[in-house]
N, C-alpha and C positions, 0 to 999 in steps of 0.2 A: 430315760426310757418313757418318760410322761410323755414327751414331744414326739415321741415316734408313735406313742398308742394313739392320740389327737390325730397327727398326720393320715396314720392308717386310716382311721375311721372316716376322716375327709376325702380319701381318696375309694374308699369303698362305700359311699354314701351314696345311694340313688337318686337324692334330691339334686347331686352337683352333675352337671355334664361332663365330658371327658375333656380334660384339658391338654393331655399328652405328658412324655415324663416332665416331672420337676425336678432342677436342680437345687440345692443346698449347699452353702459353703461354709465350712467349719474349720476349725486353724489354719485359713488360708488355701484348705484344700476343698476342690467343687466335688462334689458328689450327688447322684441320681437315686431318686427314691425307685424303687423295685414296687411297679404295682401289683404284680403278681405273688408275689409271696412278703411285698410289706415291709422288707429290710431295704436296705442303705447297701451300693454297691460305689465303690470308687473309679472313678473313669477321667481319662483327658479328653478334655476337650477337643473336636476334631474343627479345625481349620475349613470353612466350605469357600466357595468363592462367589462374590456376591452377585448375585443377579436380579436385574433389573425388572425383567423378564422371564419365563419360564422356556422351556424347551421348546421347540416349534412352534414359537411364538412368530406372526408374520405383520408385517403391514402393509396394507393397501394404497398408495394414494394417489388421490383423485379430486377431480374439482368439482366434476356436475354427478350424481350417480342415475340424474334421470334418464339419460341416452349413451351409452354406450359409444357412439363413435364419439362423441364430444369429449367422453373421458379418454380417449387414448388420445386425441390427440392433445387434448390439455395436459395429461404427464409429458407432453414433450417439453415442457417451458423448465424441466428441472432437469440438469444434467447428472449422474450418478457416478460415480469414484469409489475406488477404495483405495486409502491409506497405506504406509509398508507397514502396520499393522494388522493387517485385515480388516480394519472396520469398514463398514459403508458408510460413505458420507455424498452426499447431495448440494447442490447448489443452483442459483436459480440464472437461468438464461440472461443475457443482457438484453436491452430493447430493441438493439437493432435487429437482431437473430429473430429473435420472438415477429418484428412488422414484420422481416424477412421472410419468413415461412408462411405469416399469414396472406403474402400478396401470391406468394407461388403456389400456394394452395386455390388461390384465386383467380390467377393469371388471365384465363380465357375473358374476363372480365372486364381487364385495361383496357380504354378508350386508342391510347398512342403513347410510346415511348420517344418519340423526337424532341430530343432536346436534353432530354436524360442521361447523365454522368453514365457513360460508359465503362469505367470502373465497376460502379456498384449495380447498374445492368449483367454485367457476366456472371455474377455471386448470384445475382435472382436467377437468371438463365437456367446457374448449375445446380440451384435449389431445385427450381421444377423439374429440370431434368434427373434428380433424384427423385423424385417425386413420379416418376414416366407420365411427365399431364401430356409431350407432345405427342404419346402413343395413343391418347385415346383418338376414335375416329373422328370427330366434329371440332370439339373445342380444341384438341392439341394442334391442327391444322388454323383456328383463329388466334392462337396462341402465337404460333410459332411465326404466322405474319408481321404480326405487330412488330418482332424483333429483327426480321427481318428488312421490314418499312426504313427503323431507322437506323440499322449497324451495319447491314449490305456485306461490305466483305469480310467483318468480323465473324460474322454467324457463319458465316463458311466461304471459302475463298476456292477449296481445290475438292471435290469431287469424285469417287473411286464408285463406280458400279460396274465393276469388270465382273461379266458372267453374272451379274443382279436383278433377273428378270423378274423373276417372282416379287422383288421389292418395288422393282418401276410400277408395275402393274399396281400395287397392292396401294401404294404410297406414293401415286402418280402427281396429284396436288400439290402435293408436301413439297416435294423437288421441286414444281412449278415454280413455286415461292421463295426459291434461292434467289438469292442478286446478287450480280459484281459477282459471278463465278468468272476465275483465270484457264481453272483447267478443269476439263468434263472427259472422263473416260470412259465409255459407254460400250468397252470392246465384248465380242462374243455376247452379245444381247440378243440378237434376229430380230431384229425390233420392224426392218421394213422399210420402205419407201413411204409410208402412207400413216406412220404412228405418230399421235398426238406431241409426243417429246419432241421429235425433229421439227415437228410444227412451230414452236415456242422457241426451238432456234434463232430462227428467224427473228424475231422479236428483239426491239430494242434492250429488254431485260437480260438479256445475255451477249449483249456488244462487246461485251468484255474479256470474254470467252479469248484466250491468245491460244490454248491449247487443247486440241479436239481431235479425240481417238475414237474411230467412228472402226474401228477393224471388224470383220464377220458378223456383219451387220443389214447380210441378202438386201445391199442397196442397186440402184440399177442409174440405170443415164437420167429417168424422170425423176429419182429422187435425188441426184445431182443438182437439177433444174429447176425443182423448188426449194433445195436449201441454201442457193446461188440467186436465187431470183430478186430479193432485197438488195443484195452489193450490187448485181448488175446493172439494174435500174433508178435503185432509189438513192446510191451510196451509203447503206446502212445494212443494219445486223451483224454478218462477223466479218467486217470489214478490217476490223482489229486481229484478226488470226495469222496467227505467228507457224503454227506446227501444227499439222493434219494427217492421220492415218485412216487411211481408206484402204487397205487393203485385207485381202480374204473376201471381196466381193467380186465372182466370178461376173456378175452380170453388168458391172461395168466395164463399157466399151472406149474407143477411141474418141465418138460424139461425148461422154460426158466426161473427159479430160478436157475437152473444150470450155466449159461451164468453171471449170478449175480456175483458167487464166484470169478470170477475176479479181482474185485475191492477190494482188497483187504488193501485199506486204510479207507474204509467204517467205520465212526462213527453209522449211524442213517438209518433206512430202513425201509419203510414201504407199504407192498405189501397188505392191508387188502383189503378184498371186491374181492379177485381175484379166477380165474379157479382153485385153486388145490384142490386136491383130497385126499392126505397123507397129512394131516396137518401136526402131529408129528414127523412126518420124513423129512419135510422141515424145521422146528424148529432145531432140533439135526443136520442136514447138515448143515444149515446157523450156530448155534454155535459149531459146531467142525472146519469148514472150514475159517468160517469168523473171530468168535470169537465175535459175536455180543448174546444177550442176551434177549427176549423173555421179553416184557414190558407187565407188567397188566393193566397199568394207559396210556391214552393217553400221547404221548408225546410235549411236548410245539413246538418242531421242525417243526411240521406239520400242526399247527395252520395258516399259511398262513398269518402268521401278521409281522412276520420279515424280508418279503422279499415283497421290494419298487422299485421305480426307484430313483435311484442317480445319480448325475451326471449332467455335465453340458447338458447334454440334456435331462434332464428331463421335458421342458416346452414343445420341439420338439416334444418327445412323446406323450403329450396331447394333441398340434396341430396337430397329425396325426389323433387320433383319434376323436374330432373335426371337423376336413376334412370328416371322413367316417360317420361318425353320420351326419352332414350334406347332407349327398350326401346319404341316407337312408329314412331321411323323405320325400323328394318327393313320395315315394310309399305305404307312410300310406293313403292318401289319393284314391289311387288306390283297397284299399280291397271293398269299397263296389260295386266298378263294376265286379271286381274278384264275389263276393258272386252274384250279378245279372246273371253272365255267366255261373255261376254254377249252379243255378236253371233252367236258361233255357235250358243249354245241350249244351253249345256253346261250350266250351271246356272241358277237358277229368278231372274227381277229382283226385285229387293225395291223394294216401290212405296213413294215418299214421304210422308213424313206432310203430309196436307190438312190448311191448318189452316183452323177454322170462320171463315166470315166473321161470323157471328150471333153468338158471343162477343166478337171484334172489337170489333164496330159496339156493344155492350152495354159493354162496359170504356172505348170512347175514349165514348160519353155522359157517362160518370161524371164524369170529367174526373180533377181535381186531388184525390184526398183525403186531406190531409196533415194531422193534429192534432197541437196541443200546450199545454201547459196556460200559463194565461194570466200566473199569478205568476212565471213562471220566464221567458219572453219581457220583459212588460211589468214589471219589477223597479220602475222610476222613476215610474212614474206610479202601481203600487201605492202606493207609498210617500206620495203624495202626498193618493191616499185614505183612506189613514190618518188621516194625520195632517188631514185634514179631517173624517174621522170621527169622533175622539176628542173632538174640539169639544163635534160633536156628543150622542156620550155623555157626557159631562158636565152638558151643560143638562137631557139627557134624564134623571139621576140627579137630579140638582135635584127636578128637577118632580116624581120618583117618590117620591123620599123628604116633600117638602113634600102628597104626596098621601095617604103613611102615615100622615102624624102628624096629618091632619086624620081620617081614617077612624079612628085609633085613639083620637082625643080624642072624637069621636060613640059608639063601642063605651063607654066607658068614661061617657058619662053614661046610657047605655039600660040594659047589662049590670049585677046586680045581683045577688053569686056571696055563697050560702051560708058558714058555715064549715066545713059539709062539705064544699062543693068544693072550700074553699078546703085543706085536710087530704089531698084525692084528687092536687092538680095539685101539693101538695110531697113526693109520696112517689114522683115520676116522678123 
């Protein structure tokens, strides 16, 4: 009891700070001094589980704490995991990942990629393109040249802006700077006779062009006339075009089916729904001139299903549009004050566009007018006249050659040549 009167008075002693309970262990068993009332209580030990760390304990990390964007983007260099434990566990980028982000961070920057492993160019591509650097206005357009300078149909080969007007406009440049496009579908645009795009047609940078869907695109016989005007004179621009839809444009006539014959590498052509006036005589010109062939049955070519966007900017181009459809809905909200201004006279109605019934009634006469040429449809039964015609050229050689040598066995007992002609005809 000596040891417990010492203890007490250690533990009730003002001079010592609190030190929390003590335990004591006496034959083998722990026991806790009671500092409230100074006895010995017997207790088990409780089992806690060791931590490291306290509860809501967090970490931070970071490389620079001076500037804020430097620090996020410096945590990118450490990838973050968890265990089938739950732990977190981190780990640090390799090097090539790490230059990797720092050029596509940079990209607008690159002098030239020519020459450049084509390979590890589409991982930077797809970096920046995660990144949306080609969305920004200035630099994403110097960006996106440089890769196109040296990969051409990689960076995109096939083309889709059906009904895309709001992005042509928006993103007119950008598009510019495609190369070695195959297929452009530009349908439902109204883009015009007179729009910088058809402009650039023309131009050797799109000679490559085999396939060109120009459908409801209010083009007329003069924009005919300048997107023809390079092949006809120069033998250049889309001299290379395979498959053309021009139809849904009322306002081309008979004159600019003339301007057509051109093209004269033309597989597939379809002007239905347009201005002319002689059907059957633009029929028998397109197949005497072209060699193209008058289809009863729609053709699969004009379905509008085989022409995508490919390409390593094909994500580019949904975040373009993206961007405009964004930047569009702010003014759905604007129509009913629009309709409030309009009843009260605040501002002026904009009257709708009539459309002719007499164009109409003129394009649905036409009907169907879909061409295409007839070796490249009928492949099998070509083949078959051939081979029945070759038959034929051969009796036909027969008979020619057996009609030679009787005309030159009659020359030869009429004809009766000097030895001076005979002196003339060996000195040729």
């Amino acid at each position: 009891q000596n040891w417990t009167r010492g203890m007490s008075y250690c533990l009730h002693s003002e001079s010592h700070l609190d030190t929390g309970p003590i335990y004591v262990r006496e034959n083998g068993k722990l026991h806790v001094v009671n500092q409230g009332a100074g006895g010995i209580q017997n207790v088990t030990p409780k089992t806690r589980p060791f931590r490291l760390f306290s509860r809501g304990f967090s970490v931070e990390l970071c490389m620079n704490r001076e500037d804020d964007r430097a620090r996020r983007q410096r945590t990118d260099h450490f990838i973050f995991t968890y265990t089938k434990e739950g732990n977190l566990r981190y780990s640090a980028k390799s090097l090539f990942s790490l230059v990797l982000g720092y050029i596509s961070d940079n990209v607008d920057h690159i002098d030239s990629l020519i020459g450049f492993p084509e390979q590890i160019a589409e991982k930077l591509f797809s970096a920046a393109e995660a990144r949306q650097k080609f969305t920004e206005p200035v630099t994403g357009l110097r960006a996106l040249q440089k890769f196109t300078e040296a990969y051409g149909s990689l960076v995109l080969c096939s083309l889709c802006l059906r009904n895309r007007y709001l992005v042509i406009s928006e993103k007119l440049e950008e598009i510019k700077s495609f190369r070695e496009l195959t297929c452009l579908d530009l349908s439902c645009c109204k883009l015009g006779d007179e729009h910088e795009l058809l402009e650039h047609l023309t131009k050797e940078a799109l000679s490559s062009v085999k396939r060109l869907l120009l459908k409801d695109n209010s083009l007329s016989d003069a924009g005919l006339r300048r997107m023809t005007a390079p092949v006809r004179v120069l033998k250049k621009g889309l001299e290379n075009l395979l498959v053309l839809d021009l139809s849904c444009n009322p306002k081309i006539t008979d004159v600019g089916i003339g301007y057509l014959l051109s093209f004269k590498k033309l597989n597939c052509l379809d002007i239905s729904e347009t201005g002319l006036k002689d059907v059957n005589a633009v029929i028998k010109r397109i197949q005497m001139q072209i060699g193209l062939v008058h289809s009863k049955v729609p053709l699969k070519e004009f379905d509008h299903s085989n022409c995508k966007t490919e390409g390593w900017a094909e994500q580019t181009v949904l975040q373009w549009e993206q961007a405009v459809m964004e930047a569009i809905k702010p003014q759905d909200t604007l129509r009913s004050r629009t309709a409030a201004l309009h009843f009260y006279g605040k501002t002026h109605r904009i009257e709708e566009v009539v459309k002719c019934t007499l164009v109409e009634a003129e394009t649905k006469a036409s009907g169907n007018l879909q061409f295409y040429k007839e070796k490249v449809q009928n492949c099998h039964l070509s083949l078959q006249k051939e081979v029945a015609g070759s038959h034929e050229l051969k009796n036909n050689k027969k008979r020619a050659l057996a009609e030679q040598e009787r005309e030159r066995t009659s020359k030869q007992k009429h004809l009766c040549l000097t030895v001076e002609d005979w002196d003339l005809l060996n000195t040729y």
